[in-house]
C-alpha positions in Angstrom: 0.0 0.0 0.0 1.2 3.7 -0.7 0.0 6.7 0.9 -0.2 10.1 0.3 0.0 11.5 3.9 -0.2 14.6 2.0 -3.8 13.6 1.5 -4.4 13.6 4.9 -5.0 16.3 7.7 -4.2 13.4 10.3 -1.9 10.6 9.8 -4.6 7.4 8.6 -4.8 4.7 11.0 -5.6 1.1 10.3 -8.2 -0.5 13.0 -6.9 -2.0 16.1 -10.0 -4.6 16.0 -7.5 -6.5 13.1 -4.8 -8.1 14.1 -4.1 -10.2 11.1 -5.9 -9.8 7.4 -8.1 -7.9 5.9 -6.6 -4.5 7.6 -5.5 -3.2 4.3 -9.3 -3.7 2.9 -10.9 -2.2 6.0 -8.6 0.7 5.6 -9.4 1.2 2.0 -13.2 1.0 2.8 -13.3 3.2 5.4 -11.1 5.9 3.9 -13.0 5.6 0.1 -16.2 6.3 2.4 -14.5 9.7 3.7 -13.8 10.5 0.1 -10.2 9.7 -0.6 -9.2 8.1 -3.8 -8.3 4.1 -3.5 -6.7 3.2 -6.8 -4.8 0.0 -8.0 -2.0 -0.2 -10.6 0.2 -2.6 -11.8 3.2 -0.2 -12.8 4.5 -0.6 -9.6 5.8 -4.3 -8.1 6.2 -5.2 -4.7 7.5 -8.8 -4.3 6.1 -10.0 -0.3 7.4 -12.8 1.9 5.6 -15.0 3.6 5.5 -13.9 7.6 7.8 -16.1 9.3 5.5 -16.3 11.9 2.7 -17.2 9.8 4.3 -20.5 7.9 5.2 -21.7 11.2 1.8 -21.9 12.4 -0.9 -22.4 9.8 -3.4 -23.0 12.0 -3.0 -19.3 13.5 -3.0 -18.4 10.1 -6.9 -20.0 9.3 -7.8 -19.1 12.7 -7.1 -14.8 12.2 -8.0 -15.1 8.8 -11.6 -16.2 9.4 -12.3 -14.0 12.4 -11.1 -11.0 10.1 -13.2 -12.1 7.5 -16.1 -11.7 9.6 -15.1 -8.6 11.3 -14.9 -7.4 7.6 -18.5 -8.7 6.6 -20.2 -7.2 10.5 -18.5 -3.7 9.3 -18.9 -3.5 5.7 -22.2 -5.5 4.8 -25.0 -5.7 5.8 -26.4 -8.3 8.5 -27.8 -10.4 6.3 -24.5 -11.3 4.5 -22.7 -11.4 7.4 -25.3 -14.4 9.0 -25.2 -15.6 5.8 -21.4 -16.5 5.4 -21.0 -17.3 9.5 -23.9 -20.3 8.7 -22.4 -21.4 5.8 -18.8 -21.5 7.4 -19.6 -23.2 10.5 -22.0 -25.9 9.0 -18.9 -26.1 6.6 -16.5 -26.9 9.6 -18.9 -29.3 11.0 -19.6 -31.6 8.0 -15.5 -31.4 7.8 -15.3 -32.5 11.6 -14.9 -36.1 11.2 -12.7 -35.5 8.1 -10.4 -33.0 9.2 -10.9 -32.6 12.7 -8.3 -30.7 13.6 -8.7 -27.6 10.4 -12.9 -28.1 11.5 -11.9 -27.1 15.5 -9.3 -24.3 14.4 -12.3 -22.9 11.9 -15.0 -23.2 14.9 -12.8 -21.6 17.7 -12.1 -18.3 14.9 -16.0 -18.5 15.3 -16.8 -19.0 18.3 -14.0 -15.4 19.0 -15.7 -13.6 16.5 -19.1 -14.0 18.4 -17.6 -13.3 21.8 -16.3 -10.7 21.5 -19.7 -8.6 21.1 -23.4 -10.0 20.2 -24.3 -9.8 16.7 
């Protein structure tokens, strides 16, 4: 991501709520909303590593991913999306239960935090 700080009368803040994924689209939403200009190009390359910290634990990795995913849906859909894709990823994780138990538990505890941490 670049950014014009230029652009800015304050210096733009991404959302504490994220801690991993979908910062960078939260950030674009909210500041397109205040009337900024979001653009993508592809004159300018930026090769990105893996997170260190990330490869080594993959199961972090799902588990962030998915709660950020909802976080993204609760603040930039409406409710009925967001219900819509938290049904259809936790019947998802229990069909895949007795499969792959382990990637089913990881998908169900990002759940279960998303809907702790405040009532729908």
């Amino acid at each position: 991501m670049l950014i014009n700080f230029n652009n800015f009368e304050k210096c733009p803040q991404f959302d504490e709520d994220y801690f991993l994924y979908y910062e960078d689209f939260d950030f674009c939403r909210r500041y397109k909303k205040q009337g900024h200009k979001i653009a993508i190009t592809q004159t300018i390359s930026v090769i990105h590593q893996p997170s260190s910290i990330t490869s080594k634990n993959p199961k972090l990795k799902l588990k962030y991913s998915i709660y950020s995913y909802l976080l993204s849906l609760e603040k930039h859909t409406n409710k009925l999306v967001l219900i819509y894709r938290l049904l259809r990823i936790t019947i998802a994780a229990f069909i895949k239960l007795p499969i792959h138990y382990k990637i089913a538990c990881v998908k169900i505890k990002a759940i279960a935090k998303f809907i702790s941490r405040k009532p729908l």
